[in-house]
FIDO-547200 format. One line per 10 residues: number of its first residue (from 1); their letters; for each residue x negated, y, z of C-alpha. Coordinates in nm, 2 decimals. Example, Ala and Ser with C-alpha at 12.3 -4.5 7.8 and 13.67 -1.06 7.14 Angstrom:
BEGIN
1 = AS = -1.23/-0.45/0.78 | -1.37/-0.11/0.71
//
This chain:
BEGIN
1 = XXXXXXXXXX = -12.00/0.10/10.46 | -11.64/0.10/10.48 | -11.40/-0.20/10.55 | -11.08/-0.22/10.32 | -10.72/-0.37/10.45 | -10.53/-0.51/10.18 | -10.13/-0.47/10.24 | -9.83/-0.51/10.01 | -9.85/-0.86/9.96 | -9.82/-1.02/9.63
11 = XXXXXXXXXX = -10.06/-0.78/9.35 | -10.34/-0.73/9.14 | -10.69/-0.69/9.25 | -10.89/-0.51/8.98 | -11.08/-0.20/9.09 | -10.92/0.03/8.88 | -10.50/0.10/8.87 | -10.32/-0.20/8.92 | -10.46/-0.23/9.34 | -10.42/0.18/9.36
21 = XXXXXXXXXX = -10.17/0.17/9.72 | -10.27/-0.20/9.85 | -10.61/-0.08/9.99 | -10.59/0.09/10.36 | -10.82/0.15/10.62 | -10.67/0.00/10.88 | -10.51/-0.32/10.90 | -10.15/-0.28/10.78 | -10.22/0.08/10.78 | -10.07/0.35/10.56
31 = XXXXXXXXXX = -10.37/0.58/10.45 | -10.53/0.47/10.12 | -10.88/0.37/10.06 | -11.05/0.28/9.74 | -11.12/-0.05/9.63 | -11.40/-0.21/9.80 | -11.78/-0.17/9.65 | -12.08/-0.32/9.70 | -12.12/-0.17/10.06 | -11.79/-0.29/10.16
41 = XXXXXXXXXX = -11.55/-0.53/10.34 | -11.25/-0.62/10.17 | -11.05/-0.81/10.44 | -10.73/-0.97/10.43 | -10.54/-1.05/10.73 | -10.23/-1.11/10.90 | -10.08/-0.77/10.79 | -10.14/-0.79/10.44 | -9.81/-0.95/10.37 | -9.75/-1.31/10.19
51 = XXXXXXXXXX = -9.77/-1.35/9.82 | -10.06/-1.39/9.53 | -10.34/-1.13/9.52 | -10.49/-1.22/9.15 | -10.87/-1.09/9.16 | -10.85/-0.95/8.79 | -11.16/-0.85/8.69 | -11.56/-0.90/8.83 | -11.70/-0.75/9.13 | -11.95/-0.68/9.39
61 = XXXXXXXXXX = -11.88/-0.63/9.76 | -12.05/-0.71/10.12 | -11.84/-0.95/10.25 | -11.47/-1.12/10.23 | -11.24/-1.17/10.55 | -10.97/-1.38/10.44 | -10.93/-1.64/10.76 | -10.56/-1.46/10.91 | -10.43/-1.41/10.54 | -10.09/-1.57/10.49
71 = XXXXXXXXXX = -10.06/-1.53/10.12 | -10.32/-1.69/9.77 | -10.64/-1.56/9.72 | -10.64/-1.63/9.37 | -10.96/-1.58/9.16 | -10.81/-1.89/8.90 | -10.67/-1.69/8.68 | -10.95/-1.48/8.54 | -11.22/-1.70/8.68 | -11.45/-1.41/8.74
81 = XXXXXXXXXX = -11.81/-1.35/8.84 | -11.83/-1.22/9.19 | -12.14/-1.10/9.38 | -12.07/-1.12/9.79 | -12.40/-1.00/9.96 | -12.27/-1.11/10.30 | -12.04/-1.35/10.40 | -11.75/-1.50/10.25 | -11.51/-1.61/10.53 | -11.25/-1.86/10.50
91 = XXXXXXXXXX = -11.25/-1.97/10.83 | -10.95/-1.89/11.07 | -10.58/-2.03/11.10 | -10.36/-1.81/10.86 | -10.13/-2.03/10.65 | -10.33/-1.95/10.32 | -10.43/-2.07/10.00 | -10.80/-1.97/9.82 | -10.82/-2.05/9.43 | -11.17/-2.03/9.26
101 = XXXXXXXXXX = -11.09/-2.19/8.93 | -11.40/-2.19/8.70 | -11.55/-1.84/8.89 | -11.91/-1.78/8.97 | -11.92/-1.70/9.31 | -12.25/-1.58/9.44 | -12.28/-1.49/9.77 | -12.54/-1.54/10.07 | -12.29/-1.72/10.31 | -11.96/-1.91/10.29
111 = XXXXXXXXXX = -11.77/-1.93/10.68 | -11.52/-2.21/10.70 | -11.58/-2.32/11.07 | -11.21/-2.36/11.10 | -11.01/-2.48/10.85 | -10.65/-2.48/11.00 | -10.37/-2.41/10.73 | -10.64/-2.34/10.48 | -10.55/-2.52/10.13 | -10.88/-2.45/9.89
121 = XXXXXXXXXX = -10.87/-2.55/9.57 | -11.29/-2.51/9.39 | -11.13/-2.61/9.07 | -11.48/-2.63/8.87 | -11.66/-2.34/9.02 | -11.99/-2.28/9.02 | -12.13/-2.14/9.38 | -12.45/-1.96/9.41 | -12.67/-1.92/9.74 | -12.91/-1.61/9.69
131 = XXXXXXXXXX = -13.15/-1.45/9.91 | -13.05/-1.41/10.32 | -13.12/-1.10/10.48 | -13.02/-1.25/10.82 | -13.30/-1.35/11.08 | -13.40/-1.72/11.02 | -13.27/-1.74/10.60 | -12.94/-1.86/10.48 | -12.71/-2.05/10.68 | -12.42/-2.19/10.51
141 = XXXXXXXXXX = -12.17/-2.31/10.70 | -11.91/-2.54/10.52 | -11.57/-2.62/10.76 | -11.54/-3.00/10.80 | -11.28/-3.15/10.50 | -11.35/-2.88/10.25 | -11.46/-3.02/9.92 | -11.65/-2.83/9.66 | -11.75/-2.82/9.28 | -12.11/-2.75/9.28
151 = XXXXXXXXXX = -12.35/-2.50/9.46 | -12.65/-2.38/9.30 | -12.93/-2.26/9.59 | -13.16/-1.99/9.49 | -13.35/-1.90/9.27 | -13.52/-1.65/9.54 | -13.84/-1.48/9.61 | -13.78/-1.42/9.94 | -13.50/-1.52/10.24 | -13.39/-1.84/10.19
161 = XXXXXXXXXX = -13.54/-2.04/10.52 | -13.23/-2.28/10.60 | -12.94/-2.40/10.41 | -12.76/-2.54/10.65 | -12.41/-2.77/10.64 | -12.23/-2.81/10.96 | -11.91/-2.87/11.07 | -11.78/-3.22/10.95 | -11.72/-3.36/10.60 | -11.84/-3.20/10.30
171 = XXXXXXXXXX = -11.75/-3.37/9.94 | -11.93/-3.16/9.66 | -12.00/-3.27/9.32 | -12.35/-3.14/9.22 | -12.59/-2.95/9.42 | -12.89/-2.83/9.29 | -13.24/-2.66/9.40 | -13.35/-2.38/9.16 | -13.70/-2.22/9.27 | -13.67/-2.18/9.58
181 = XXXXXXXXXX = -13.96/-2.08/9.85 | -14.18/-2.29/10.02 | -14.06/-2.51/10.31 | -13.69/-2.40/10.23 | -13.47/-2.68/10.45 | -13.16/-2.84/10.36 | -13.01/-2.95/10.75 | -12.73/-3.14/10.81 | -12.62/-3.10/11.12 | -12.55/-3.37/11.37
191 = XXXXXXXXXX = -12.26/-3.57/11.30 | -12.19/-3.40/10.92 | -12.12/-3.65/10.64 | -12.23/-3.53/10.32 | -12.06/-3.67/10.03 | -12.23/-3.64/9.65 | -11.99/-3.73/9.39 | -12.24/-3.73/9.09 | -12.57/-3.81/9.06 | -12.85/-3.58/9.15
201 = XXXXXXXXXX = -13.21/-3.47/9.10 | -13.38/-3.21/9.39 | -13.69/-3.11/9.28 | -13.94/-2.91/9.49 | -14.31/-2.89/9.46 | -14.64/-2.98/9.63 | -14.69/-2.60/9.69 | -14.30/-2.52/9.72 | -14.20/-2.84/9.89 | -13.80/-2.86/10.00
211 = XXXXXXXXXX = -13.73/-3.05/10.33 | -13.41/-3.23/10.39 | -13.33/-3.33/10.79 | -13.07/-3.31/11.04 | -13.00/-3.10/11.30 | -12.98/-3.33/11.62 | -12.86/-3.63/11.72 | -12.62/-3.83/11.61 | -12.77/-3.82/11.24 | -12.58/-3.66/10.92
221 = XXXXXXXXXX = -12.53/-3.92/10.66 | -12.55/-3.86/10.28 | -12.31/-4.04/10.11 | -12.37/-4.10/9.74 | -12.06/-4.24/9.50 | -12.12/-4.59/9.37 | -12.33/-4.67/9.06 | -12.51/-4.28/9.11 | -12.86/-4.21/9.15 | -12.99/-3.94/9.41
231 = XXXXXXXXXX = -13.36/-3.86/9.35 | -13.55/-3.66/9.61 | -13.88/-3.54/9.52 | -14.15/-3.31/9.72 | -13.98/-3.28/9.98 | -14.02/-3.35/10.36 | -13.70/-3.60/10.53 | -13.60/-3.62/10.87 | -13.35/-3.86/11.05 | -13.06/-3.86/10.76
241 = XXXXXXXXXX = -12.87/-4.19/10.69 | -12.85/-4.25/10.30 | -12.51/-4.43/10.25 | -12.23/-4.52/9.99 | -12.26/-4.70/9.67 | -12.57/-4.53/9.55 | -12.93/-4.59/9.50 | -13.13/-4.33/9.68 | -13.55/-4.24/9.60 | -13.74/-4.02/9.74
251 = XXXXXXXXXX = -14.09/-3.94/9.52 | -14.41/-3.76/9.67 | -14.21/-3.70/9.99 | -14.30/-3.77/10.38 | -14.11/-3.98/10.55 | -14.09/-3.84/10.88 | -13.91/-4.08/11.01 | -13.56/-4.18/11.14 | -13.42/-4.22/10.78 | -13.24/-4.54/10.63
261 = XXXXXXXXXX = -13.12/-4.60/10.33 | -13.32/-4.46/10.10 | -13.64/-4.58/9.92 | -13.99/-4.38/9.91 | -14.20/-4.39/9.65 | -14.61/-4.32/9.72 | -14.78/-4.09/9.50 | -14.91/-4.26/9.20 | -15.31/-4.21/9.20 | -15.48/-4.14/8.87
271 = XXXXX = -15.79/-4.32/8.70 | -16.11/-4.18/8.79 | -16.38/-4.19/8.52 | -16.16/-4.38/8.29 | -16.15/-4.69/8.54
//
């Protein structure tokens, strides 16, 4: 596993020719490295120089650095498919700029704890949470004021224990649950305000049920935009405040107390014996 500097400022990242020179292994080093794999870190940092790197072409790496970069991190232009098996880490105080235009971004963790000087721009991006390898499943932690297009969690066999928002506001515009395993938890942690732009639809089921609950005290709040509809169904919900303009339900779910907002819906029993 090797971890890649990017330097030279303004250039193409592609994997082949065009980022032959821009890859060293040390930061603002001078000894070439070959472009990140699958194994590998590409990190961009303070020494990497201003500018545009344009990611040209689709890849697969370990994990992204990009918090001390002072330049674009540009994957707009192509709008590629990228597979992160690690992190993907935003989070720091460069003055820097991260583009993800219509890409597919799948990766097991996004970092933006701190969001100084960060301007990011999900255009209509598609992010996908996959299986965790880390102790206790995925975490995902989303930097308070960062607003995304739509995240897609699982599908997975395995891994995926707790997909977990912390660190302030959150806008997104669709999230959506796609066979995941049993018990998987969305948290909230204390104090994080949620916001759903369009209406949505989580579905677990009565042997893969999803749980949705906040961290601590104060509660997390869901906000819903007005005139959408957020249905809930087998799932398990803990101490969140439903709030905005929308109508929330939750079907075949336990209440487990401490929520407002939101309407549950008993199981519907069936006729017995044609009574």
């Amino acid at each position: 596993m090797a971890t890649c500097f990017w330097v030279g400022g303004t250039g193409t990242w592609d994997g082949g020719t065009l980022d032959v020179g821009h890859w060293k292994t040390a930061s603002g080093g001078s000894t070439n490295i070959a472009a990140p794999g699958s194994a590998d870190t590409a990190t961009f940092d303070a020494n990497s120089g201003g500018g545009t790197v344009t990611v040209a072409s689709d890849f697969n790496v370990n994990t992204i650095q990009s918090g001390a970069f002072t330049g674009t991190l540009d994957f707009s232009v192509n709008n590629n498919s990228v597979n992160i098996s690690n992190i993907f880490s935003v989070s720091g105080s460069g003055v820097r700029t991260v583009k993800f235009g219509s890409s597919i971004i799948t990766v097991s963790q996004i970092q933006a704890g701190t969001i100084t000087n960060l301007t990011f721009d999900s255009g209509t991006s598609t992010v996908r949470f996959f299986n965790s390898t880390t102790t206790g499943g995925l975490q995902s932690p989303i930097g308070g004021g960062v607003a995304h297009n739509k995240f897609i969690i699982g599908p997975a066999t395995t891994g995926i224990g707790v997909v977990l928002f912390s660190g302030g506001a959150l806008t997104l515009n669709t999230l959506e649950w796609n066979n995941v395993n049993a018990g998987a938890m969305l948290q909230l942690n204390s104090s994080v305000n949620m916001t759903m732009n369009n209406s949505f639809y989580w579905k677990g089921s009565p042997s893969r049920p999803i749980g949705l609950q906040v961290g601590s005290t104060p509660p997390g709040t869901l906000t819903l935009g007005a005139g959408k509809t957020g249905v809930i169904e087998w799932a398990s919900i803990y101490g969140v405040t439903f709030t905005g303009g929308g109508t929330f339900i939750a079907k075949n779910c336990f209440d487990g107390g401490g929520n407002t907002g939101i309407t549950f819906i008993a199981p519907q029993s069936s006729p017995i014996g044609g009574r």
